[in-house]
N, C-alpha and C positions, 0 to 999 in steps of 0.2 A: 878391196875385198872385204875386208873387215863393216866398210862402212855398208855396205851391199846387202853381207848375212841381216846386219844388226837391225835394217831396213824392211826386209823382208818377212824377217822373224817378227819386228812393231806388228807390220803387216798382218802378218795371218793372225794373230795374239787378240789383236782391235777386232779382227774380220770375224772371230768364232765370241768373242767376249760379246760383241754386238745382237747376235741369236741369242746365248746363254745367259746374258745380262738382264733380256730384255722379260726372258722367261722366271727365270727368279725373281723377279721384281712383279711379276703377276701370279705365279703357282702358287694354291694353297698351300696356308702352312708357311710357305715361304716369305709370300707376299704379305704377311699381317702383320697390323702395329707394332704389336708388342712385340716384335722380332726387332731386334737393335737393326739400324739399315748398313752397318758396320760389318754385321754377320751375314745378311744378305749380299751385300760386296765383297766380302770374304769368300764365302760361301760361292759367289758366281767366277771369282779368280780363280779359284783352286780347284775346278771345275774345268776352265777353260786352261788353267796351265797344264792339266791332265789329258785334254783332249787335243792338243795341238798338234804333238806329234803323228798320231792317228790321222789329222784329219788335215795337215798340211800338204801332202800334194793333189788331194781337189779344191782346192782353193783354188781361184784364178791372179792372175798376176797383177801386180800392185797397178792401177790406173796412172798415167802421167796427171790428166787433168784433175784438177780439185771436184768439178760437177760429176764426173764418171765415180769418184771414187767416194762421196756421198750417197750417189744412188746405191752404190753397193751397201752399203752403210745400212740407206732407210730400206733395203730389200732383205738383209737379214733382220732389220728392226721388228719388219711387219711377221716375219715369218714364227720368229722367237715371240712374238704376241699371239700370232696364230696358236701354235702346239701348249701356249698357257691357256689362253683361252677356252680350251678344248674340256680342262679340268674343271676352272671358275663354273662352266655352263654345266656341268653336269652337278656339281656343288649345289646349282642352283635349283636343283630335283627335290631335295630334302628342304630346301626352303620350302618350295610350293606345297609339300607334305607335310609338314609344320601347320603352314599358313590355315591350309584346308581343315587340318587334325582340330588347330585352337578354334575355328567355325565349327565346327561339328560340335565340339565339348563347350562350347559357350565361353571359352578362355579367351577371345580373342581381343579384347580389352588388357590382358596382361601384357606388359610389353618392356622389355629389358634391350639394351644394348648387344648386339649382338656383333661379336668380337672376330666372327668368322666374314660373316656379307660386310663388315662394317655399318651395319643403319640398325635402326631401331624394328625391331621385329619381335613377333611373338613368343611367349617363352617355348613352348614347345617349338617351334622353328629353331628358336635358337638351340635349346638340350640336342634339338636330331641335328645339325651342321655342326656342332661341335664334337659329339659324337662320333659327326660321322666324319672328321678330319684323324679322329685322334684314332678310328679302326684304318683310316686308310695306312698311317703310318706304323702302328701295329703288324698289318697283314706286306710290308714292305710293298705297297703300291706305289709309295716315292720314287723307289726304284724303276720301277717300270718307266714314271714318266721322265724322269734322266734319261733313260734309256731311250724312247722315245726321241727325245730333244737330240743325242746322238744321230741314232738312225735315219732322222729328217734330211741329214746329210745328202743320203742317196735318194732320196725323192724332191727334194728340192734343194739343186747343186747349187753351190754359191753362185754370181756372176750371171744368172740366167734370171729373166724376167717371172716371177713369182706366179704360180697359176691363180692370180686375184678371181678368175669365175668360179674353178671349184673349190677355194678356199670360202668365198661366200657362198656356195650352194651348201659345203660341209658345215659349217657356222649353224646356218638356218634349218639342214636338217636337224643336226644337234639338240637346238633350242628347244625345238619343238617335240623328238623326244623325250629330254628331259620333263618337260613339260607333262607329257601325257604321262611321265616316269613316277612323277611327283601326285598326279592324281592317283593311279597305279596305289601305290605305296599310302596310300590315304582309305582305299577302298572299304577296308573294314570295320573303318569310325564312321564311312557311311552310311552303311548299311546298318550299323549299331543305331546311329542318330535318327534312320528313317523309322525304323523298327519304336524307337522310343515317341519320337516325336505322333507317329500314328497311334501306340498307345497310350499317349497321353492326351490326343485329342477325343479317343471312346473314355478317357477318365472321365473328361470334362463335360462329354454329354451326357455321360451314367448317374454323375454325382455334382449336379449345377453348383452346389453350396461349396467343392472343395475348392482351397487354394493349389489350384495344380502347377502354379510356376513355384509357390511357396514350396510345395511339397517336390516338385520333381526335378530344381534344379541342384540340388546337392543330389540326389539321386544320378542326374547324369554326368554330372563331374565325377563323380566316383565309378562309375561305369566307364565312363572313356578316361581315366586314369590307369583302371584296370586292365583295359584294351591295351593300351600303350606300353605297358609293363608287359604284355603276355606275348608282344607283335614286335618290339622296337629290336629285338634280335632277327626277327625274319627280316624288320625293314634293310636293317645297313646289311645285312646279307646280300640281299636281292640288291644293295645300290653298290655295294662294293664290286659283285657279279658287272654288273654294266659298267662303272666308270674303268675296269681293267679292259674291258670288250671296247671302248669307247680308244684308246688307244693302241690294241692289236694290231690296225690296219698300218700302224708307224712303226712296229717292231718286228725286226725283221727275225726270222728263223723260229 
């Protein structure tokens, strides 16, 4: 009897640490270097020691065969990648915001390690993802996605074959508003940039003789510096707005 509980209990322990391991090892914030992997492992134990109770009897029963009880395994693996991924992609919003902002401002030559995507990207890309990590955790949106990674429970029951078609159709739509998100959130250093760049081309036909790059590019570095300082509150506004919306559809009540 003893050896039974003790059996059982490994069981559901592995079977939920598998989802939640897999999601802290990927969720912003979570998942980044500079986070000892000690605490991240900590951090996903004491997660799933909390969550066991709760969620031990939808669990399905321990497989005899070793291949059955791997698939369960790689089917919470993939799924706990899913509900991180879901964050990473929208993360990736204020990248493309960034990216766009340092084109527009002529910055995009500047380029710093960027601690959030981990690769080398633009400084402004980087200021807005690190930013915009450090409002998520602010505005307690951590929480949500915990929460989320719980409630996954009931939409995809352990033991059951993953819905792999609309988890990639969810993926791809995702990307892609992120995507349009990150233009979005860019728009006003566009319009800044066209506005300047067409007046600077009647500079150059009015006045043949001036140096109009000389003269106009600290002009719009400080312009779209200025943009940036007057807008970078509406942006993480507006991304904090959608990456909590981005999650809604996993939390239930």
């Amino acid at each position: 009897m003893l050896q039974e509980f003790i059996e059982l209990n490994v069981f559901a322990f592995f079977m939920i640490f598998a989802r939640v391991g897999t999601a802290m090892a990927l969720l912003p914030g979570f998942s980044a270097a500079y986070v000892p992997i000690r605490a991240r492992l900590g951090i996903g134990l004491a997660l799933t020691f909390v969550m066991v109770p709760a969620l031990f009897d939808r669990l399905p029963t321990m497989p005899v065969a070793p291949f059955a009880l791997a698939l369960l395994i790689m089917g919470e693996v993939l799924i706990g990648g899913f509900m991180a991924s879901l964050a990473r992609i929208m993360m990736s919003a204020l990248q493309v915001a960034g990216t766009a902002i340092s084109y527009f401002s002529s910055m995009a030559n500047a380029l710093i390690q960027d601690p959030i995507s981990e690769q080398q990207s633009s400084t402004v890309a980087g200021f807005l993802t690190t930013t915009g990590l450090v409002a998520i955790f602010a505005a307690d949106l951590h929480h949500v996605m915990i929460r989320s990674l719980v409630e996954s429970y009931a939409l995809f029951e352990p033991g059951r074959m993953p819905l792999i078609g609309d988890m990639t159709m969810s993926m791809a739509r995702r990307v892609a508003d992120a995507f349009a998100l990150g233009l979005q959130l860019s728009a006003p250093f566009l319009l800044v940039a066209l506005t300047y760049y067409i007046g600077l081309g009647l500079l150059g036909r009015l006045m043949p003789t001036l140096q109009v790059f000389f003269f106009g590019l600290p002009f719009q570095l400080a312009v779209q510096l200025w943009m940036l300082t007057i807008t970078v509150t509406g942006i993480l506004l507006v991304f904090l707005r959608e990456f909590s919306e981005t999650y809604l559809p996993y939390v239930g009540g």
